[in-house]
C-alpha positions in Angstrom: 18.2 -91.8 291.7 19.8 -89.7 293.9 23.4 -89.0 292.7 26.6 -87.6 294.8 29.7 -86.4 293.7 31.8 -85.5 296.3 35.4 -84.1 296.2 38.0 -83.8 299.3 37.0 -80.1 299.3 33.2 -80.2 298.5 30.1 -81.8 297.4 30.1 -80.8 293.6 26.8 -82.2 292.8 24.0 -83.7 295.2 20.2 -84.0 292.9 17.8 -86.7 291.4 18.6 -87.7 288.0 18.0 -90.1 285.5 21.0 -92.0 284.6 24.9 -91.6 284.6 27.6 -92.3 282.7 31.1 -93.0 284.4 34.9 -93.8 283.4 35.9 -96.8 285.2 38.8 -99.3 284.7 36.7 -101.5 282.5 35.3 -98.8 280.6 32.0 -96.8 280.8 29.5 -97.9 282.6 26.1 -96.0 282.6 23.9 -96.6 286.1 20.0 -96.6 285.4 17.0 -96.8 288.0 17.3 -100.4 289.6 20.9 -100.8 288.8 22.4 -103.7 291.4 25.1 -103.0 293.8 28.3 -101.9 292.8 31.7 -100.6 293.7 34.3 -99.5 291.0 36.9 -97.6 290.6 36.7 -94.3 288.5 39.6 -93.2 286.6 39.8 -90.1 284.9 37.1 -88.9 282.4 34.1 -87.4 281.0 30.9 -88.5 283.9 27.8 -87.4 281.7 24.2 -86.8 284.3 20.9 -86.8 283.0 18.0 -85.5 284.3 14.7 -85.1 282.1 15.8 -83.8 278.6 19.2 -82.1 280.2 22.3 -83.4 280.5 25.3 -82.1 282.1 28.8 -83.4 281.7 31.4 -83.1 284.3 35.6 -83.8 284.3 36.5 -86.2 287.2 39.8 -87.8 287.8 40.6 -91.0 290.1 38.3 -92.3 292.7 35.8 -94.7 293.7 31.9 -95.1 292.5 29.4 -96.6 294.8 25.7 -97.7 293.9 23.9 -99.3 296.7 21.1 -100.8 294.9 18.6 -98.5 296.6 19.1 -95.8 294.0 21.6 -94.0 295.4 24.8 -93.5 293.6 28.2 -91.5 295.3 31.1 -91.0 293.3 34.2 -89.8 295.4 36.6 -88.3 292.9 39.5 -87.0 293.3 39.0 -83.9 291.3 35.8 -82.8 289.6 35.3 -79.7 287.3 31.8 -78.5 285.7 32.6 -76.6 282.6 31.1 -73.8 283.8 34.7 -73.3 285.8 37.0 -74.7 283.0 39.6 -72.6 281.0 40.4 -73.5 277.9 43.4 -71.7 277.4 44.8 -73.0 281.0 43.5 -76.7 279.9 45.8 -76.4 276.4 48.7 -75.0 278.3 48.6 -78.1 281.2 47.7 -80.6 278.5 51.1 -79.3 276.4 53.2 -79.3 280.0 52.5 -82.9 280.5 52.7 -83.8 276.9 56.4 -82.4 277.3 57.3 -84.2 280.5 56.1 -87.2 278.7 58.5 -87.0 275.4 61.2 -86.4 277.7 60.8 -89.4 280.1 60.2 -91.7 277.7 63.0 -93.4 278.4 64.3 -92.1 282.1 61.8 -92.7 284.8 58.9 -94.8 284.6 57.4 -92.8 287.4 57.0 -89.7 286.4 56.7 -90.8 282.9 53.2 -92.5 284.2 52.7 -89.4 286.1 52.6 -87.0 283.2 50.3 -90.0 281.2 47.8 -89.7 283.9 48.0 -85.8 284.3 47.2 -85.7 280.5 44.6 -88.0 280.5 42.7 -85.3 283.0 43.2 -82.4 281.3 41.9 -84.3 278.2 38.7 -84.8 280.1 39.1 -81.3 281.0 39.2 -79.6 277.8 36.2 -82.5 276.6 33.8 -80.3 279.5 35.2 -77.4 278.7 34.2 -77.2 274.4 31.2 -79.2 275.3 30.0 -76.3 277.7 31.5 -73.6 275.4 29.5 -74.9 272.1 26.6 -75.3 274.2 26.8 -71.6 275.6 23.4 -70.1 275.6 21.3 -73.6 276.3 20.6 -74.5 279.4 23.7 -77.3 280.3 23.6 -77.2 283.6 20.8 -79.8 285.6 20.9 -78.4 289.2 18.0 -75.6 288.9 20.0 -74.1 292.2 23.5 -73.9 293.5 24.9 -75.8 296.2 26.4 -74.1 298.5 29.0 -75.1 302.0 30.2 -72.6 304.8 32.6 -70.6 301.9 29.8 -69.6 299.6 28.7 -71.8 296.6 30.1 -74.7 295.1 
């Protein structure tokens, strides 16, 4: 299946793989060879890509998923991170900002109370990528065998 995931400021990930594992609003839903047509919206969480024996997981927040039932899958996401690029240390200090903003709206405003929840549930993806790639250090966690690149340089 050829899988896309495309940002507002790049295509993170264009390659063949096996299956994928998304967060939508229902829950997880993982998209194998054949899968019918489908649009969903993705919400922020872990997306997990196989390819072969190598798997890859990568931090997206809102957007939409799109399988045409021709074995093509784009996700447009609002952010995604590979853990490759992911602080830990900048992770724990967001994830501690919104958890902050959150205690102290609690009972103020509703809209940046659900602001913070949803900043927090990113970073929480976040720092998932980030230990997964950091324990895996040293194995190979990453599927595309070669960078993607666009007009600035690699992606």
């Amino acid at each position: 299946m050829l899988f896309e995931l495309i940002t507002p400021e790049k295509v993170v990930f264009k390659q063949e793989i096996d299956q994928v594992t998304l967060p939508t609003m229902d829950g997880e839903i993982t998209i194998l060879p054949n899968h019918i047509a489908l649009v969903a919206q993705l919400v922020p969480g872990v997306a997990v890509l196989k390819a072969g024996e190598t798997s890859e997981d990568v931090a997206v927040s809102g957007g939409f998923i799109q399988v045409d039932g021709k074995g093509g899958i784009r996700v447009l996401a609002d952010t995604a991170e590979r853990g490759e690029h992911l602080n830990l240390d900048d992770i724990e200090a967001a994830k501690k900002r919104a958890e902050e903003v959150m205690k102290s709206m609690v009972r103020t405003d509703d809209q940046s109370f659900a602001r913070a929840a949803a900043e927090l549930e990113r970073e929480m993806a976040r720092y998932k990528v980030a230990l997964k790639y950091k324990s895996d250090k040293g194995h190979k966690t990453r599927i595309a065998d070669k960078e993607l690149t666009d007009e600035a340089g690699t992606v």
